[in-house]
TORKOL-4160 file (C-alpha; in steps of 0.2 Angstrom, whole numbers, padded with zeros to 4 digits, m for minus):
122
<pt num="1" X="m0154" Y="0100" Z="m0095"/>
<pt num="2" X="m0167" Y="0089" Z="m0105"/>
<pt num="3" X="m0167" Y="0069" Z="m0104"/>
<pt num="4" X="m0153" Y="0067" Z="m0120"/>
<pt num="5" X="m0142" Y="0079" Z="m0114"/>
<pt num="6" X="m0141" Y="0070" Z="m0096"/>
<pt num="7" X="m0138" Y="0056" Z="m0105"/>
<pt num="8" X="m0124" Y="0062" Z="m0112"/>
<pt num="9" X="m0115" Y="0068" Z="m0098"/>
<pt num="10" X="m0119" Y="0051" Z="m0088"/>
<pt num="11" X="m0112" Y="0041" Z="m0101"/>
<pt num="12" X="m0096" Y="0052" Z="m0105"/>
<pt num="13" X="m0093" Y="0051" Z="m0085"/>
<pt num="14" X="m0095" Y="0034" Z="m0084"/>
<pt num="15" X="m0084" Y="0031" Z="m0100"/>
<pt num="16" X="m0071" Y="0043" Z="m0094"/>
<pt num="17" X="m0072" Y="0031" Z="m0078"/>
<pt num="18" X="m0071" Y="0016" Z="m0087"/>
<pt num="19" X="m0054" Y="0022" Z="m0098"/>
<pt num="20" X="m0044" Y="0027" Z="m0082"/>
<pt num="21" X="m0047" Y="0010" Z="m0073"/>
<pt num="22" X="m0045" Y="0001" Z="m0090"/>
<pt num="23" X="m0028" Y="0009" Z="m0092"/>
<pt num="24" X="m0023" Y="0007" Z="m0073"/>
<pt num="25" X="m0027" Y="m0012" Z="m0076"/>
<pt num="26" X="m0019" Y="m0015" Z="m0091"/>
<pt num="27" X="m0003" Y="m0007" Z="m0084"/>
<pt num="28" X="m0003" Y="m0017" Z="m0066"/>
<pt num="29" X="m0007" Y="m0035" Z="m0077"/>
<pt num="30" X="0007" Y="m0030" Z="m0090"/>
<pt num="31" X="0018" Y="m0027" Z="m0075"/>
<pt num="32" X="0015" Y="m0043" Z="m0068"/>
<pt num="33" X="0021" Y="m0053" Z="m0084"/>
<pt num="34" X="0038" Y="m0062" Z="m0085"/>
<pt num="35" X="0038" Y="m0064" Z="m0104"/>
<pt num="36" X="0029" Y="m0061" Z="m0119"/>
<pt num="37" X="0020" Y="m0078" Z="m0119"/>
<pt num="38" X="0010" Y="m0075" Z="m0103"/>
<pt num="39" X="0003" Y="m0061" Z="m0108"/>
<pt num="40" X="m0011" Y="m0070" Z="m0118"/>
<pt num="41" X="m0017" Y="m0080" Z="m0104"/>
<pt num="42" X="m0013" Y="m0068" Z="m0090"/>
<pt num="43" X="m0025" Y="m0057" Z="m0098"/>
<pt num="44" X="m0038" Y="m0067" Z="m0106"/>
<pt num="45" X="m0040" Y="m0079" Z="m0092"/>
<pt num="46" X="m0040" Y="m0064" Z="m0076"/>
<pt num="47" X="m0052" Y="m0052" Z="m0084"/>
<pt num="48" X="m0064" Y="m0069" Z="m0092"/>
<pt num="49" X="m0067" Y="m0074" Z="m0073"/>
<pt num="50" X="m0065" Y="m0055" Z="m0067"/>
<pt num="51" X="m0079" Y="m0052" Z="m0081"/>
<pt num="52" X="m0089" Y="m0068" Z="m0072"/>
<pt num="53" X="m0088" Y="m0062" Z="m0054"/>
<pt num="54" X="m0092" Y="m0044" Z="m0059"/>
<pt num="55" X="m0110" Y="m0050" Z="m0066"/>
<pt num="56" X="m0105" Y="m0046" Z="m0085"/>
<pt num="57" X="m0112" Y="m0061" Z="m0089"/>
<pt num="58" X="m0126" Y="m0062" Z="m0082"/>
<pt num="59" X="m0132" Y="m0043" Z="m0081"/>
<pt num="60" X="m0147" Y="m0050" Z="m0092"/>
<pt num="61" X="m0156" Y="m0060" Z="m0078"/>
<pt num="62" X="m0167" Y="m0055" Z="m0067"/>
<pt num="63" X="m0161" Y="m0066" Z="m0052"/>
<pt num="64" X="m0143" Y="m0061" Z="m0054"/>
<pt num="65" X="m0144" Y="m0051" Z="m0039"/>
<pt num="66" X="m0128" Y="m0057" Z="m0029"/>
<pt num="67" X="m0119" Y="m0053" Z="m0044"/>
<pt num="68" X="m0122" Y="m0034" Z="m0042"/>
<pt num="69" X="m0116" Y="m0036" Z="m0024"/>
<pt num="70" X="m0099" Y="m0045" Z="m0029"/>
<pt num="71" X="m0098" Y="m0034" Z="m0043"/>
<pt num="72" X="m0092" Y="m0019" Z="m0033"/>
<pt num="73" X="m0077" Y="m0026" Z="m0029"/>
<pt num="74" X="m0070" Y="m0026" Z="m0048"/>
<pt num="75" X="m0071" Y="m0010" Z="m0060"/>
<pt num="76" X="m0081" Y="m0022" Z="m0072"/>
<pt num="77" X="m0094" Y="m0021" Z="m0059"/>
<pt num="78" X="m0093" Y="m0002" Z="m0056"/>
<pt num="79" X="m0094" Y="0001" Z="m0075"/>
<pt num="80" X="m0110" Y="m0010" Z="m0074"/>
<pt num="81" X="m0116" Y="m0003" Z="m0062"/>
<pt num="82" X="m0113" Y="0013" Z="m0069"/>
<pt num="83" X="m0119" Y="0011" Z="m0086"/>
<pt num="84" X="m0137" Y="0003" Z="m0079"/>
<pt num="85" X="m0139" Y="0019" Z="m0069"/>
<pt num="86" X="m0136" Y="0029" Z="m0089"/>
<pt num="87" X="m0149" Y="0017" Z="m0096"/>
<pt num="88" X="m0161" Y="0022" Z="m0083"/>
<pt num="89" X="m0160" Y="0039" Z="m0084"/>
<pt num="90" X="m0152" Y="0043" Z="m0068"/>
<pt num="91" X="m0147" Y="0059" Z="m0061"/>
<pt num="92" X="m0127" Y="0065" Z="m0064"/>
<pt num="93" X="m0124" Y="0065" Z="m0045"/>
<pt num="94" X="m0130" Y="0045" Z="m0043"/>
<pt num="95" X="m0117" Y="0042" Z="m0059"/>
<pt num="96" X="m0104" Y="0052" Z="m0048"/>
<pt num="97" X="m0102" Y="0036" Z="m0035"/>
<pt num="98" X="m0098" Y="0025" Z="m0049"/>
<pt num="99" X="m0084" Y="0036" Z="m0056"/>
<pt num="100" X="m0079" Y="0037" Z="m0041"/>
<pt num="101" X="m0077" Y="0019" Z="m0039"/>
<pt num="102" X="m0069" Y="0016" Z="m0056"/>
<pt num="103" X="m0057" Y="0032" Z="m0052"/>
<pt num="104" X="m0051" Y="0025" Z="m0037"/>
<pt num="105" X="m0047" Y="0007" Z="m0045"/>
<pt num="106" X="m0039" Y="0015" Z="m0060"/>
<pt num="107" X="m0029" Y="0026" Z="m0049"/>
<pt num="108" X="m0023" Y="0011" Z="m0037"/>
<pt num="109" X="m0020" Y="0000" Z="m0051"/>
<pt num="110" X="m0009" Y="0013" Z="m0060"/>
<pt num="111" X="0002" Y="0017" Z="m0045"/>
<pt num="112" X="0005" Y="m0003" Z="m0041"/>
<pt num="113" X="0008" Y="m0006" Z="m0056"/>
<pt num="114" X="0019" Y="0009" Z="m0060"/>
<pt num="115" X="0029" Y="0004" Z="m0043"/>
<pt num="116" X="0031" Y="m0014" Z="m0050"/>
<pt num="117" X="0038" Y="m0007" Z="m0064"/>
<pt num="118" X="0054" Y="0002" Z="m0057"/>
<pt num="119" X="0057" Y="m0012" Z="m0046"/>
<pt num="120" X="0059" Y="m0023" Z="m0059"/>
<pt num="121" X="0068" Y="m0012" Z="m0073"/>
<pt num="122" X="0078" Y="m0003" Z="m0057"/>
């Protein structure tokens, strides 16, 4: 497989990564909402400092190395994570750990959220 090819597959499994746990978050922080008004702050304020912690902010400097540490434990940071490794032309299997990361956030989120939801509407 030549270099843009690679590319292509990194950055489609990484995408496809970042869809699942984007879905599996916006169904847990939508199941956490009373009423409609807190869904603006709810979401705009958890994924703003969710963003800050994962190093989204600060993925352009060069001494923003704790960042990529306490990034892994959000899926902003996996996605990160995921898309540098795209950008630098890594292999498909080093992309794998980071789908795998996003994978498993957007499949916990989805089942915490999903069982929220039938308690509440049960």
């Amino acid at each position: 497989i030549d270099g843009a090819a690679q590319g292509i597959i990194n950055g489609s499994l990484v995408m496809f990564g970042l869809v699942v746990a984007g879905s599996g978050f916006g169904i847990l922080l939508i199941s956490l909402l009373k009423n409609n008004r807190q869904a603006g702050a709810m979401i705009g304020g958890v994924l703003a400092v969710m963003g800050m912690l994962s190093g989204l902010f600060s993925a352009g400097f060069s001494g923003a190395s704790v960042f990529d540490q306490i990034g892994l434990f959000f899926p902003q940071g996996w996605a990160l994570h995921g898309m540098k490794l795209v950008l630098a032309g890594a292999a498909p299997r080093d992309v794998l750990v980071s789908l795998a990361g996003l994978l498993g956030f957007g499949v916990v989120f989805f089942a915490v959220g999903t069982q929220k939801f039938r308690t509440r509407f049960a």
